[in-house]
N, C-alpha and C positions, 0 to 999 in steps of 0.2 A: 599869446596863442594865435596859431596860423587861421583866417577865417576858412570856411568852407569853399572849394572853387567852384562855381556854378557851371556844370555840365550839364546839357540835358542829352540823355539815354531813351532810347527806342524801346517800346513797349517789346516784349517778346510771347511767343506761343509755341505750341508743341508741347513735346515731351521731352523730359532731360533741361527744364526751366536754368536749371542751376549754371548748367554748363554755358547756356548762350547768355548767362547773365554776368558770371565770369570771365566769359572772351571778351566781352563788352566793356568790361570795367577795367580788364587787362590790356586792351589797344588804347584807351585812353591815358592810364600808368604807361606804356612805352611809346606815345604817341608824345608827350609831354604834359597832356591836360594837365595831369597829376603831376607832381614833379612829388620828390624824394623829402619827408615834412609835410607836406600837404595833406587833410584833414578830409575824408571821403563824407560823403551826405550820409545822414542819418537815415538808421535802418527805414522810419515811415518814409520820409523821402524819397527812397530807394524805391520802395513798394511800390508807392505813387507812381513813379518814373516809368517804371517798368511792365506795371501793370499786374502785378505778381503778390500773393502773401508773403506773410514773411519768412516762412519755410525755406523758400528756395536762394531768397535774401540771403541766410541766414548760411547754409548751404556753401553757396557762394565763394563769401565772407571767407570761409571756413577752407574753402580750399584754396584760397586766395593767399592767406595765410599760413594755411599748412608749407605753401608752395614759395614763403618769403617773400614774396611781392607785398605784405603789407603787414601792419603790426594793431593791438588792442591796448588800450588804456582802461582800465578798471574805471566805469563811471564819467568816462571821458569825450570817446567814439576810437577809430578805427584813423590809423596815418598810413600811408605809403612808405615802405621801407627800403623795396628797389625796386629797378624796373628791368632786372636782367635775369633771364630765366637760370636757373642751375641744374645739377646733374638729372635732377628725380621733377623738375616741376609736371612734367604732364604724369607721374604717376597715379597720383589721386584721382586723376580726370579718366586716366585708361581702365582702372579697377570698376568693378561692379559698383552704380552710384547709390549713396543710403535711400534714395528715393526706390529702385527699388528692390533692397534689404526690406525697409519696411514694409512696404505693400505684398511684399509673399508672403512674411510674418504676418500681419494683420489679415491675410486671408488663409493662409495655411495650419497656423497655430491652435487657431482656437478647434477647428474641426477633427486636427490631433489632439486633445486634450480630451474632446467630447468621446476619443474612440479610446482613447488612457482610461478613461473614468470607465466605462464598457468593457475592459477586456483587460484590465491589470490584475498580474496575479500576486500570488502574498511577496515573493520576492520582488517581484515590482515595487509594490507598496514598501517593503521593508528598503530599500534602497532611495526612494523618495526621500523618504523618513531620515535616514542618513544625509545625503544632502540639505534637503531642508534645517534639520539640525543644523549641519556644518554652516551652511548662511547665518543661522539665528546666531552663532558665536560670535560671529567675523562682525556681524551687523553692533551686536554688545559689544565686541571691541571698539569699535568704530569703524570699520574699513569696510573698505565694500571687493570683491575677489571675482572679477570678471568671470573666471573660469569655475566658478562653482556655479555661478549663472549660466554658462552654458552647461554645464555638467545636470542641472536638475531639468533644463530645455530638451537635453536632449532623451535623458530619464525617460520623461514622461512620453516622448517620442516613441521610446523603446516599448514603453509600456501598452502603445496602440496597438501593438505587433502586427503593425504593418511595415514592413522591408522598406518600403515607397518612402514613408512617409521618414523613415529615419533617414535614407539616404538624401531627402528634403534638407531635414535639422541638416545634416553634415555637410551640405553646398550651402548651405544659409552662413554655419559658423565660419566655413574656410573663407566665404564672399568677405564676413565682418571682420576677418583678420589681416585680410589682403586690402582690407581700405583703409587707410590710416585715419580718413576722416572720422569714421566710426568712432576709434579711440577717442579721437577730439572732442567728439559728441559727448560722450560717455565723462569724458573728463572736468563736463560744463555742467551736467546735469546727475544723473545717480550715483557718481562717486562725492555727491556731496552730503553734508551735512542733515540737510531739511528734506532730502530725498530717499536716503541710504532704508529708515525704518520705514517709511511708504510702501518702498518696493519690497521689503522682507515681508513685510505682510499682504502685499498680492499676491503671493508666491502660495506663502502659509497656507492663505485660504484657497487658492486653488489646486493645493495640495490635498488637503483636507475634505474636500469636493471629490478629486479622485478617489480617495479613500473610501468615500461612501457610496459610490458607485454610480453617482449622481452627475448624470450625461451631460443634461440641460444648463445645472452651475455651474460644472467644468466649462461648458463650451463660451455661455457668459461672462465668466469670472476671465477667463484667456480673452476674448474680446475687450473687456474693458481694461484687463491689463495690457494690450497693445496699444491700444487707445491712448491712455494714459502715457505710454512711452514715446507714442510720436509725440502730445502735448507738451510733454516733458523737454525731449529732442527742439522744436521747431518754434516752438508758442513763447 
């Protein structure tokens, strides 16, 4: 096995971490540092170097990836795979970045939730109930159904009735399907195994919460379930 090549990379700041941490690691791939087999430093490493948690590391990584410049070994680290851009590389990078997907969600979510619980009426609630249902099968199959996730996000959206707040949900969703990274995300973390019944039951109970018309644990229960999905995502 190739050893790791001793780069050192410049700390970065701002916002949009991710992006100057992949130009960075990208001019080094087409510069030669990295040649093609070559074994990239390890995520703490990285951190260290960079000056950055591992979120944006991670991030990174991920569009780095998406974008064939580098490959994953299961338990191994991360190689170089090329160093030549293809049709779509800067796609990922031009799309709305998860960083911040997440931070609207984790600031806009729960406050909708709090007004779902507030102002859902029995069809509201009857239409929860349905999706929720629909998750709790898929989840006892095993699989997990992106689109029924957003389908009870934006449910409950609906349920605020406020216009605002869905037209929110609906730039949130089309952001998450125009990133492809998202996918990626999503395909490391909740469509797994050890995750899949977690997140069916933060769902449940903040279902549940709306149901009862309990402002304060809808608004909680959505916090901590956002919460949770960056941990999830980044950590």
């Amino acid at each position: 096995m190739k050893e790791v090549v001793p780069i050192k990379f410049n700390p970065v700041s701002s916002n949009k971490l991710y992006i100057q941490i992949y130009n960075q690691i990208l001019s080094e791939i087409q510069s030669g540092s990295f040649k093609i087999g070559d074994k990239l430093p390890a995520e703490r490493e990285l951190c260290e170097q960079f000056g950055v948690s591992r979120a944006p590391i991670r991030q990174a990584l991920s569009a780095l990836e998406l974008n064939g410049f580098i490959y994953s070994r299961q338990g191994e680290g991360v190689y170089v795979k090329n160093d030549q851009p293809t049709a779509h590389s800067t796609f990922v990078l031009e799309a709305i970045s998860p960083e911040d997907i997440v931070e609207a969600r984790m600031t806009l979510e729960p406050l909708i939730a709090k007004y779902a619980a507030k102002r859902a009426t029995a069809e509201d609630l009857e239409n929860l109930r349905s999706t929720i249902k629909k998750m709790e099968e898929e989840t006892n199959q095993g699989i997990y159904v992106p689109e029924t996730d957003e389908q009870l996000h934006n449910g409950i959206a609906k349920a605020s009735h406020n216009d605002l707040y869905v037209n929110f949900m609906a730039a949130i969703s089309n952001a998450m399907k125009q990133q492809k990274m998202w996918k990626f995300i999503l395909d490391r973390t909740v469509t797994r195994a050890d995750y899949r019944e977690v997140n069916f039951n933060e769902h449940k109970e903040l279902i549940e919460a709306i149901e009862q018309h309990d402002e304060a644990e809808a608004e909680r229960l959505m916090t901590d379930h956002m919460q949770n999905l960056y941990d999830r995502y980044w950590k």
